[in-house]
Backbone as XML, in Angstrom:
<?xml version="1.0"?>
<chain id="A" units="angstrom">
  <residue number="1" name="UNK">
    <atom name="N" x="3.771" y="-32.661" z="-78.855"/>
    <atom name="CA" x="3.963" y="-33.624" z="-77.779"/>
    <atom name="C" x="5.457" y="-33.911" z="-77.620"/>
  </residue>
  <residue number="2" name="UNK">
    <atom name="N" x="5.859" y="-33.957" z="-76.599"/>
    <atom name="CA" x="7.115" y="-34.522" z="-76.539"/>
    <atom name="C" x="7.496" y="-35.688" z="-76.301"/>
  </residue>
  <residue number="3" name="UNK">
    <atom name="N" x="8.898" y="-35.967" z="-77.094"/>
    <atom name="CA" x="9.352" y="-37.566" z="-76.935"/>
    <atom name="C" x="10.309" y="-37.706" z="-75.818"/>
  </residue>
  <residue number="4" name="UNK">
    <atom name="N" x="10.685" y="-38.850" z="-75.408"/>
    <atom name="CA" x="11.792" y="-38.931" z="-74.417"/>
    <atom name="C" x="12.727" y="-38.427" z="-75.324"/>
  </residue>
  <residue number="5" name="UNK">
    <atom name="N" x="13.253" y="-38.974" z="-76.825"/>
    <atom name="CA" x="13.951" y="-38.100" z="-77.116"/>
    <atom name="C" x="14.643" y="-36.909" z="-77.087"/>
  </residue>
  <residue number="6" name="UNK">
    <atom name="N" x="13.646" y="-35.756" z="-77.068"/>
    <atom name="CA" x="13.732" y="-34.554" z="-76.628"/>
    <atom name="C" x="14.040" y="-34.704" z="-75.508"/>
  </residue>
  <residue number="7" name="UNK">
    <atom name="N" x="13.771" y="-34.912" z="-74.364"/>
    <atom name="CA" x="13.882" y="-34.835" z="-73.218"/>
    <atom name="C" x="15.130" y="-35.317" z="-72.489"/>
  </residue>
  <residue number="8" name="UNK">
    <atom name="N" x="15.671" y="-36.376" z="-73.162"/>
    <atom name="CA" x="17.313" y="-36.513" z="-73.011"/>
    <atom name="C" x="18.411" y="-36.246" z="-74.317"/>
  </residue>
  <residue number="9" name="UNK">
    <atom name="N" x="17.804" y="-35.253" z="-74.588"/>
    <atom name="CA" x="18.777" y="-35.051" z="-75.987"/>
    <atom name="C" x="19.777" y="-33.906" z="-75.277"/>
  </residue>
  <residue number="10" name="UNK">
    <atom name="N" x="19.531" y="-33.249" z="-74.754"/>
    <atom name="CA" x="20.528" y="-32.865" z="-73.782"/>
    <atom name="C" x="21.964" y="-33.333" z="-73.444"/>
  </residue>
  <residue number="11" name="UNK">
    <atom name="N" x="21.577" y="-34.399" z="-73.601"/>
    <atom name="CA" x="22.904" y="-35.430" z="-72.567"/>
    <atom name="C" x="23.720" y="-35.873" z="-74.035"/>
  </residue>
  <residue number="12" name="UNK">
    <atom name="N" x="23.292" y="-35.958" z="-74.811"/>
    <atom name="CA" x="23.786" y="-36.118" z="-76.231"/>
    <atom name="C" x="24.590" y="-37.273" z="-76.221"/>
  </residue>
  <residue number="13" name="UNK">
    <atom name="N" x="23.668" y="-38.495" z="-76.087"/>
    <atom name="CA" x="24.277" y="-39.880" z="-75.999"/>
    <atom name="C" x="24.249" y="-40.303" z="-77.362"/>
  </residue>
  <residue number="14" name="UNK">
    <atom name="N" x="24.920" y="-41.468" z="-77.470"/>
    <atom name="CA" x="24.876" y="-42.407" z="-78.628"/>
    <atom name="C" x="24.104" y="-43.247" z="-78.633"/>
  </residue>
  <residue number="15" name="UNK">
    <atom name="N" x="23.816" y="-44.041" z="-79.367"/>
    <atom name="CA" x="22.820" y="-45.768" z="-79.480"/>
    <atom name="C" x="23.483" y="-46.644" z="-78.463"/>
  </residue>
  <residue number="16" name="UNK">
    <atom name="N" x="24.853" y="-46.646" z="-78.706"/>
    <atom name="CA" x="26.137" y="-47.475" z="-78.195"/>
    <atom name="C" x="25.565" y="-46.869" z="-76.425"/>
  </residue>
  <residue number="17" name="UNK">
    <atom name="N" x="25.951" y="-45.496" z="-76.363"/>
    <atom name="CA" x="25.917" y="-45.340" z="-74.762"/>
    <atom name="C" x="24.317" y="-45.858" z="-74.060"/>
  </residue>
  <residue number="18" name="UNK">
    <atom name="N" x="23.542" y="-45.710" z="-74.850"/>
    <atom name="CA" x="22.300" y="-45.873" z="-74.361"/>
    <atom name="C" x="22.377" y="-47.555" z="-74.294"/>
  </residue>
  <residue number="19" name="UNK">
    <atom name="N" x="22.569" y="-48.475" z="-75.018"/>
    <atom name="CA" x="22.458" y="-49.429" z="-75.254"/>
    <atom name="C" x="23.858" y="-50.258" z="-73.823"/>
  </residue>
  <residue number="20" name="UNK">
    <atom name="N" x="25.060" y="-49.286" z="-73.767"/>
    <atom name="CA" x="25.702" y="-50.172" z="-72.779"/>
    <atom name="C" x="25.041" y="-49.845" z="-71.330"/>
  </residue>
  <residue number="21" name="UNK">
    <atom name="N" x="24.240" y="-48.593" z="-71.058"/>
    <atom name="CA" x="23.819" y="-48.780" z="-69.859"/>
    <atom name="C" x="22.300" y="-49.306" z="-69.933"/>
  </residue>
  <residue number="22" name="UNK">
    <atom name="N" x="21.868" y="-50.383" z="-70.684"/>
    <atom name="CA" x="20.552" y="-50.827" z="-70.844"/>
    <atom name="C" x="20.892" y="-52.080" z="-70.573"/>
  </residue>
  <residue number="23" name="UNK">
    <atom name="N" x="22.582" y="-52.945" z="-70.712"/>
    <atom name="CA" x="23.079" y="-53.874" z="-70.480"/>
    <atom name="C" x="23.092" y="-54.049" z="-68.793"/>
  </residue>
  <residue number="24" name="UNK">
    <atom name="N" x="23.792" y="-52.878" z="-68.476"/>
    <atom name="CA" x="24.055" y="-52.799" z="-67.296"/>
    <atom name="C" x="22.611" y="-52.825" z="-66.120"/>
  </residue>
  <residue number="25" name="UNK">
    <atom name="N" x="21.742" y="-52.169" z="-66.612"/>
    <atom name="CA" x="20.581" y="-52.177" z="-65.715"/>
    <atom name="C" x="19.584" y="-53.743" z="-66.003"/>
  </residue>
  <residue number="26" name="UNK">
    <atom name="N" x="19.904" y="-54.123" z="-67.572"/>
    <atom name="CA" x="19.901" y="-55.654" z="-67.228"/>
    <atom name="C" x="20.507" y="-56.545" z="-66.189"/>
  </residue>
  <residue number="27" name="UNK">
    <atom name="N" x="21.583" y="-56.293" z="-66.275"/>
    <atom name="CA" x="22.915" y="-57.110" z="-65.605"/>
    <atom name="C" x="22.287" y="-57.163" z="-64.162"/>
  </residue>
  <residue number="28" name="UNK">
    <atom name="N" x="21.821" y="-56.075" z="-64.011"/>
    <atom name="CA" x="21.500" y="-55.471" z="-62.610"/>
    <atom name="C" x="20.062" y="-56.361" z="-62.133"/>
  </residue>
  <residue number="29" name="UNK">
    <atom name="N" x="19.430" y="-56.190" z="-62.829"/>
    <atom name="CA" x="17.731" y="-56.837" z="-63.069"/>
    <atom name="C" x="18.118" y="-58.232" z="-62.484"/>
  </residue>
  <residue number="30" name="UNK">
    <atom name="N" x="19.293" y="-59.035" z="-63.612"/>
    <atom name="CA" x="19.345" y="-60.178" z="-63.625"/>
    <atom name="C" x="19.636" y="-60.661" z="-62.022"/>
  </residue>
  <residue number="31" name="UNK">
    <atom name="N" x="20.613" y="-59.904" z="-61.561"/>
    <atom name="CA" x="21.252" y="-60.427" z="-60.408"/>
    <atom name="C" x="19.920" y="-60.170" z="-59.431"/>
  </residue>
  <residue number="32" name="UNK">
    <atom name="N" x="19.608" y="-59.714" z="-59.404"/>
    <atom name="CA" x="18.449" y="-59.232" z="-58.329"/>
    <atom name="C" x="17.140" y="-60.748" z="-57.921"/>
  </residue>
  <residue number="33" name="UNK">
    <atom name="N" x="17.267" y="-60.784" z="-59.615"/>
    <atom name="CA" x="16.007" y="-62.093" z="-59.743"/>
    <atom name="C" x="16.750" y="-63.388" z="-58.897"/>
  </residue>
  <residue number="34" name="UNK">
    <atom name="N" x="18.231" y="-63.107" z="-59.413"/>
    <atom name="CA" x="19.036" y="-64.458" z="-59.013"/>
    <atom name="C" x="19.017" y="-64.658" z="-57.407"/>
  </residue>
  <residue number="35" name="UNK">
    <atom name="N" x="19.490" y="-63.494" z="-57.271"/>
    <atom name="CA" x="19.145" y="-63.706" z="-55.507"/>
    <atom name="C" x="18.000" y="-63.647" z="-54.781"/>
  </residue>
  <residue number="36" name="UNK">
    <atom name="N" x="17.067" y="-63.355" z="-55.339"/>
    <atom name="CA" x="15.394" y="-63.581" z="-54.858"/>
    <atom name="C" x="15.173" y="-65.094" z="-54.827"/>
  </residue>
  <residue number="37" name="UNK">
    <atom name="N" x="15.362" y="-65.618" z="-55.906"/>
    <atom name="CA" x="15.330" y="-66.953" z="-56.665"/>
    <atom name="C" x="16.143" y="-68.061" z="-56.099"/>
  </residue>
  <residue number="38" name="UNK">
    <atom name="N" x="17.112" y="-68.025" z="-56.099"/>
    <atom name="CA" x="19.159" y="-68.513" z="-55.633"/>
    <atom name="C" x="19.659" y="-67.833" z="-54.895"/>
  </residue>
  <residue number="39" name="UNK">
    <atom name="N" x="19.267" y="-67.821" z="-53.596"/>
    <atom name="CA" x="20.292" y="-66.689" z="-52.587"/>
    <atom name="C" x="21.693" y="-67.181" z="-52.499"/>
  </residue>
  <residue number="40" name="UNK">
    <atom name="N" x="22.606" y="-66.515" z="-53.018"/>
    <atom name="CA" x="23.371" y="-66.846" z="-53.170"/>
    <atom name="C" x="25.189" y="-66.718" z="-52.053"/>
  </residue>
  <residue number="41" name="UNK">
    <atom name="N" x="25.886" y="-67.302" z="-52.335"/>
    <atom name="CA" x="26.937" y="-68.145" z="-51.024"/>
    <atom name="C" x="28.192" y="-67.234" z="-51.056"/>
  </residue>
  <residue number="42" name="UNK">
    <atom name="N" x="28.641" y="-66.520" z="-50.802"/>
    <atom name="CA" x="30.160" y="-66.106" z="-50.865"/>
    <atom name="C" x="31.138" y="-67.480" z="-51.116"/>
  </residue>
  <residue number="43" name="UNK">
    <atom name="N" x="31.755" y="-67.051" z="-51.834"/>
    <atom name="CA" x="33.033" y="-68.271" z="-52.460"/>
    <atom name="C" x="33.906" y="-67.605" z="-52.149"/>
  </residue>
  <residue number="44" name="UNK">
    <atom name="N" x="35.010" y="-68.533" z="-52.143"/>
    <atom name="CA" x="36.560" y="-67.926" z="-52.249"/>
    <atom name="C" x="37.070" y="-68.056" z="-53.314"/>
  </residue>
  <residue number="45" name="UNK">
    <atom name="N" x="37.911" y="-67.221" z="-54.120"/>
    <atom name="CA" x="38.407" y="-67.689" z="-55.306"/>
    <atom name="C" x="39.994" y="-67.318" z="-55.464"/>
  </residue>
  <residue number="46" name="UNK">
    <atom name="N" x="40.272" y="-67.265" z="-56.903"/>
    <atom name="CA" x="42.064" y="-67.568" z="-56.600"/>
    <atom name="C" x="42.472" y="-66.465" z="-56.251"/>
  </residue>
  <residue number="47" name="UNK">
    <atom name="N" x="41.722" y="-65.187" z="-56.248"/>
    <atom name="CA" x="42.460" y="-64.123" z="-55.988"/>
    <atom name="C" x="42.803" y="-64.464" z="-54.092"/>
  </residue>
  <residue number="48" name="UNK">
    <atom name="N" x="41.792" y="-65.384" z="-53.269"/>
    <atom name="CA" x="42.293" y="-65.380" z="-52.272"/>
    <atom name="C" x="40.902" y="-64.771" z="-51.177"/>
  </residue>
  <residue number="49" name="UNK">
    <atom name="N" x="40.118" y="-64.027" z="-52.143"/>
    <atom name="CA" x="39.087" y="-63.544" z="-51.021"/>
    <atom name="C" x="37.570" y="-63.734" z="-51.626"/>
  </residue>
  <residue number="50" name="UNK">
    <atom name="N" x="36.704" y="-63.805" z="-50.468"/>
    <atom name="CA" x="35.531" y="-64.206" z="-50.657"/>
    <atom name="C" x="34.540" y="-63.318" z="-51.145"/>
  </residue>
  <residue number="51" name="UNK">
    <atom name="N" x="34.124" y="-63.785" z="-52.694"/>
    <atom name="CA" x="32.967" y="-62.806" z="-53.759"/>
    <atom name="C" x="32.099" y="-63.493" z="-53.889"/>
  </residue>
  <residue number="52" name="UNK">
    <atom name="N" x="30.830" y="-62.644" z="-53.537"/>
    <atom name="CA" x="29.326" y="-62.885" z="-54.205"/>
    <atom name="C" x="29.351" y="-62.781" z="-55.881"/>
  </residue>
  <residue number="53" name="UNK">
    <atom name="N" x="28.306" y="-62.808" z="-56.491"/>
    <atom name="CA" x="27.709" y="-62.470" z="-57.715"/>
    <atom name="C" x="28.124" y="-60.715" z="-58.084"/>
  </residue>
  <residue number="54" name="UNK">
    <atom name="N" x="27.523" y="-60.027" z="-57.490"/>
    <atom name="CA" x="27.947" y="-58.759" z="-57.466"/>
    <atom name="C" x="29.129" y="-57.782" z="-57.329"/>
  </residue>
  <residue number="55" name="UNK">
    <atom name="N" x="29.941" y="-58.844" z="-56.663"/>
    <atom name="CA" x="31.491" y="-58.426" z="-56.336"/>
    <atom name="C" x="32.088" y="-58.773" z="-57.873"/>
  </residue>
  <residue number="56" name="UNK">
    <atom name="N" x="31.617" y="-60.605" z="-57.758"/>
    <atom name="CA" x="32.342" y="-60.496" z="-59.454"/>
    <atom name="C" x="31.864" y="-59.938" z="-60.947"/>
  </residue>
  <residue number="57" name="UNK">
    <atom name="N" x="30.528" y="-59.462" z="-60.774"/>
    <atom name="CA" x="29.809" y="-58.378" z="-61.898"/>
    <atom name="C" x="30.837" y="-57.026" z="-61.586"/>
  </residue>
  <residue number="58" name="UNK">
    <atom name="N" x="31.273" y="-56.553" z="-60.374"/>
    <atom name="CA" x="32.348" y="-55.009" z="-60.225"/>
    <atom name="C" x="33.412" y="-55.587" z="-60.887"/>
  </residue>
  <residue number="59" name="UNK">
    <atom name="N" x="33.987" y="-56.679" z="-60.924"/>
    <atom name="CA" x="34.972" y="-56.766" z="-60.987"/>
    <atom name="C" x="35.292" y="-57.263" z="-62.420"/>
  </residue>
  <residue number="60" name="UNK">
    <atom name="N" x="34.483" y="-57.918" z="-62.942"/>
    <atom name="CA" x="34.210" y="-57.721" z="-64.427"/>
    <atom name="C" x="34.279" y="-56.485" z="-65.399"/>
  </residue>
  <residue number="61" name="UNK">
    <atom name="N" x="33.211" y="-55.469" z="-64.757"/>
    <atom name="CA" x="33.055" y="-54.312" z="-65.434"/>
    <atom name="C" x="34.308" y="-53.549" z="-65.002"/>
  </residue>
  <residue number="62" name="UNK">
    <atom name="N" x="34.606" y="-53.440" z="-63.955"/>
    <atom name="CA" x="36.002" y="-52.787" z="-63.829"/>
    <atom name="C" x="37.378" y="-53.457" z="-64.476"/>
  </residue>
  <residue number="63" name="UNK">
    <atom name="N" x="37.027" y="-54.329" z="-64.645"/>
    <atom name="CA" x="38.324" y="-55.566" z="-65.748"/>
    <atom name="C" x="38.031" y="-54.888" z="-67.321"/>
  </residue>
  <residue number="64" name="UNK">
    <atom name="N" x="37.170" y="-55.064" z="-67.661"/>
    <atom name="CA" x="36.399" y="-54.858" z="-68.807"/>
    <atom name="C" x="36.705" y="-53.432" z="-69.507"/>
  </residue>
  <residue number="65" name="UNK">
    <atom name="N" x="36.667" y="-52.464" z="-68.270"/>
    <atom name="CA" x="36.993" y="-51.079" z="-68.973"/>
    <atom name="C" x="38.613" y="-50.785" z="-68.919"/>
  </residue>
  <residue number="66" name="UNK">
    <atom name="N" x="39.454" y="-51.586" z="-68.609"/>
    <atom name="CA" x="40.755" y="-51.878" z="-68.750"/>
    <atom name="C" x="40.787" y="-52.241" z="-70.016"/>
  </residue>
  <residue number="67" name="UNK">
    <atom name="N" x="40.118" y="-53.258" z="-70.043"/>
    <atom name="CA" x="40.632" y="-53.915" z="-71.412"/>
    <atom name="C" x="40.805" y="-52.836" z="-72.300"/>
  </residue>
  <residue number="68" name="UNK">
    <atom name="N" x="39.144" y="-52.051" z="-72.666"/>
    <atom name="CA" x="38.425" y="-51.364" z="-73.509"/>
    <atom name="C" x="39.959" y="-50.255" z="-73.550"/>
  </residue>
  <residue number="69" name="UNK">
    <atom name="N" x="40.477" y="-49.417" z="-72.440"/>
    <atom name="CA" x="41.190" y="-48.545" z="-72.444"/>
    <atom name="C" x="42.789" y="-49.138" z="-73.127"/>
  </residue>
  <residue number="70" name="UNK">
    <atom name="N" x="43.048" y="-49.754" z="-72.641"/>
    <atom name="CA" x="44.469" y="-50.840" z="-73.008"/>
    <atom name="C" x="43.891" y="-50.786" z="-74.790"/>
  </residue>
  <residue number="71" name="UNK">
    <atom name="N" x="43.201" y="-51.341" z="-74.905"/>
    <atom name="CA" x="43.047" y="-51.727" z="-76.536"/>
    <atom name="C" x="42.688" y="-50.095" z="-77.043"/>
  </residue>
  <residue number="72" name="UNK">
    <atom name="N" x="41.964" y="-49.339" z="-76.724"/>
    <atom name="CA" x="42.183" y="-47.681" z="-77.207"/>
    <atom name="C" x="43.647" y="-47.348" z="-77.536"/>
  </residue>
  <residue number="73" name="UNK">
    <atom name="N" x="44.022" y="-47.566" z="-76.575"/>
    <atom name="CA" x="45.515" y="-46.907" z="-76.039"/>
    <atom name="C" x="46.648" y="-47.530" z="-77.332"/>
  </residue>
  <residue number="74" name="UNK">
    <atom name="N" x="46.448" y="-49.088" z="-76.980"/>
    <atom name="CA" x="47.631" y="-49.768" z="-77.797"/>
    <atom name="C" x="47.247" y="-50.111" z="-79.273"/>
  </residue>
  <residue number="75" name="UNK">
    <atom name="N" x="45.943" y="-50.415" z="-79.481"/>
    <atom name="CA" x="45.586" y="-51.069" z="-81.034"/>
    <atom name="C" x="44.700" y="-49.463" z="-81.789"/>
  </residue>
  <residue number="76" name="UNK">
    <atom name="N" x="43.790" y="-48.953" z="-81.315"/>
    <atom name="CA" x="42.867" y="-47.920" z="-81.243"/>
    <atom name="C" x="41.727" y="-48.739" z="-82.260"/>
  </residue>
  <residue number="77" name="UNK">
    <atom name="N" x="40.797" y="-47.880" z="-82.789"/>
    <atom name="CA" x="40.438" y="-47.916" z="-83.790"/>
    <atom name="C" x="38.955" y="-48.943" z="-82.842"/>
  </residue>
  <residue number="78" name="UNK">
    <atom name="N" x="38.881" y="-49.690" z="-84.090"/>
    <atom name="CA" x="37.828" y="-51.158" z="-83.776"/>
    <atom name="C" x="38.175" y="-52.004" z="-82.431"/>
  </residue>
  <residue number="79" name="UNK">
    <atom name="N" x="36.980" y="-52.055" z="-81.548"/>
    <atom name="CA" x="36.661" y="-52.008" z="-80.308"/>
    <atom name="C" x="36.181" y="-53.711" z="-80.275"/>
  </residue>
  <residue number="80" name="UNK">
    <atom name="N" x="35.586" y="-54.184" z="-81.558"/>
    <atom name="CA" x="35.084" y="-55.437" z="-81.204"/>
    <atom name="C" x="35.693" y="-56.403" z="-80.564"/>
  </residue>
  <residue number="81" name="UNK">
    <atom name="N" x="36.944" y="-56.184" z="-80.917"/>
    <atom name="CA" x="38.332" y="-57.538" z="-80.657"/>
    <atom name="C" x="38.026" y="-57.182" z="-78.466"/>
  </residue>
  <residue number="82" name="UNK">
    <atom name="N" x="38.392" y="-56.180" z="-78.089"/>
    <atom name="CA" x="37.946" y="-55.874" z="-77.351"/>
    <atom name="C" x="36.912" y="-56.033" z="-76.703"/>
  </residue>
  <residue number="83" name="UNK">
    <atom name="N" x="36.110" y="-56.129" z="-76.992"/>
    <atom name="CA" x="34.649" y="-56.682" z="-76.529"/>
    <atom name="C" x="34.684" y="-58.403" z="-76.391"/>
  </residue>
  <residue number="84" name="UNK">
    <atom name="N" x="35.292" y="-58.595" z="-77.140"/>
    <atom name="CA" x="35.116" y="-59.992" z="-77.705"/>
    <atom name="C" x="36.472" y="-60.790" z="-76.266"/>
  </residue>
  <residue number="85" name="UNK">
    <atom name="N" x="37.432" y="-60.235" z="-76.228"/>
    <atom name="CA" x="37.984" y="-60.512" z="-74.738"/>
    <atom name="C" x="37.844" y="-60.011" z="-73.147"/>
  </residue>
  <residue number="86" name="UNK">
    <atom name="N" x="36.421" y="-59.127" z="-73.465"/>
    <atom name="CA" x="35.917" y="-59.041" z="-72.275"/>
    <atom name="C" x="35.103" y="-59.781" z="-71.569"/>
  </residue>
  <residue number="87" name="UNK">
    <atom name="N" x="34.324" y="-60.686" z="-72.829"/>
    <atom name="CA" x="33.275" y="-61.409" z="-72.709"/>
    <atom name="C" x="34.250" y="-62.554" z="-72.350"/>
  </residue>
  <residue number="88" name="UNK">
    <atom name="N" x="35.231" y="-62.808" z="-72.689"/>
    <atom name="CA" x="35.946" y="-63.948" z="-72.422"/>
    <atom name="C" x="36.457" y="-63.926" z="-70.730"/>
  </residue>
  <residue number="89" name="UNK">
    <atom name="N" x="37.264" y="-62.282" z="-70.680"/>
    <atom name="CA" x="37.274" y="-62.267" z="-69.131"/>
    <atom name="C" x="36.405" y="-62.149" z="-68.125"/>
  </residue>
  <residue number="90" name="UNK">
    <atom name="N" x="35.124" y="-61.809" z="-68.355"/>
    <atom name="CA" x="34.040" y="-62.191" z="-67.735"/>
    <atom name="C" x="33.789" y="-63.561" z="-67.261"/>
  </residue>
  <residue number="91" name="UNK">
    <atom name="N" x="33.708" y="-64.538" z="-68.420"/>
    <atom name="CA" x="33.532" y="-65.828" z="-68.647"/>
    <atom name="C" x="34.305" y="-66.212" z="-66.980"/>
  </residue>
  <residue number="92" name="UNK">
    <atom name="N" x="35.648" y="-65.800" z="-67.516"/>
    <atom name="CA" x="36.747" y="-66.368" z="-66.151"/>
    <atom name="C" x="36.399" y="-65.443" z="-64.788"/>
  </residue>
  <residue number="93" name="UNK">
    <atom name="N" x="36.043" y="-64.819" z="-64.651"/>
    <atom name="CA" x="35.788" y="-63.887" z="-63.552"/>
    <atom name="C" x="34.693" y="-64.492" z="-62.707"/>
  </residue>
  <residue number="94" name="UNK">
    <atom name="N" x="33.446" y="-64.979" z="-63.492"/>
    <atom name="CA" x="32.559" y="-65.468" z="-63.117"/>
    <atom name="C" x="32.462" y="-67.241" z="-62.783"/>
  </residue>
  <residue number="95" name="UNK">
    <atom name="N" x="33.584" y="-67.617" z="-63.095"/>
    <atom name="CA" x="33.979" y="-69.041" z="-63.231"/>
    <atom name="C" x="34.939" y="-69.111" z="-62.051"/>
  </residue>
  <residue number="96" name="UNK">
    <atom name="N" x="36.082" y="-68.713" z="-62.119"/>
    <atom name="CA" x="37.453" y="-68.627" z="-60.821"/>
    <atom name="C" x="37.497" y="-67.563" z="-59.754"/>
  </residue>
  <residue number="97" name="UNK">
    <atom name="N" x="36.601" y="-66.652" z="-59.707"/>
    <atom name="CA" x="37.349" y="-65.918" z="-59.088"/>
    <atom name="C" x="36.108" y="-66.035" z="-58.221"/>
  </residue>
</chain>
């Protein structure tokens, strides 16, 4: 019988890769319920222009893989510290902007 295993072993992911896009299709889930639930308002924020929920989830994850690359680049090694100020720039992304 075959497992999904087999069946995406192909792609030769990690726990880590499987697990950050299981976040992401959460992330995704979540917002979906939110706006079914909370239709939600365009704001303006300090950057100056007007973001939904979804604009500031892009703009998170696209902040986020800066970080991740910046901290490769300049510290290498252990990623948590990294993680640990993404969640923080999230925090603000989703708060100000």
């Amino acid at each position: 019988m075959d497992t999904i295993t087999e069946h995406l072993a192909w792609m030769a992911w990690t726990w880590q890769t499987g697990a950050f896009f299981a976040v992401i299709a959460g992330l995704l889930t979540l917002l979906t319920v939110l706006a079914l639930n909370r239709p939600e308002v365009a704001r303006p924020g300090v950057l100056g222009i007007t973001t939904t929920r979804g604009d500031r989830l892009f703009i998170t994850l696209l902040g986020s893989a800066f970080i991740h690359l910046a901290w490769l680049g300049l510290v290498g090694g252990e990623v948590h510290y990294a993680t640990a100020l993404s969640l923080l720039y999230a925090a603000a992304v989703f708060r100000w902007v």
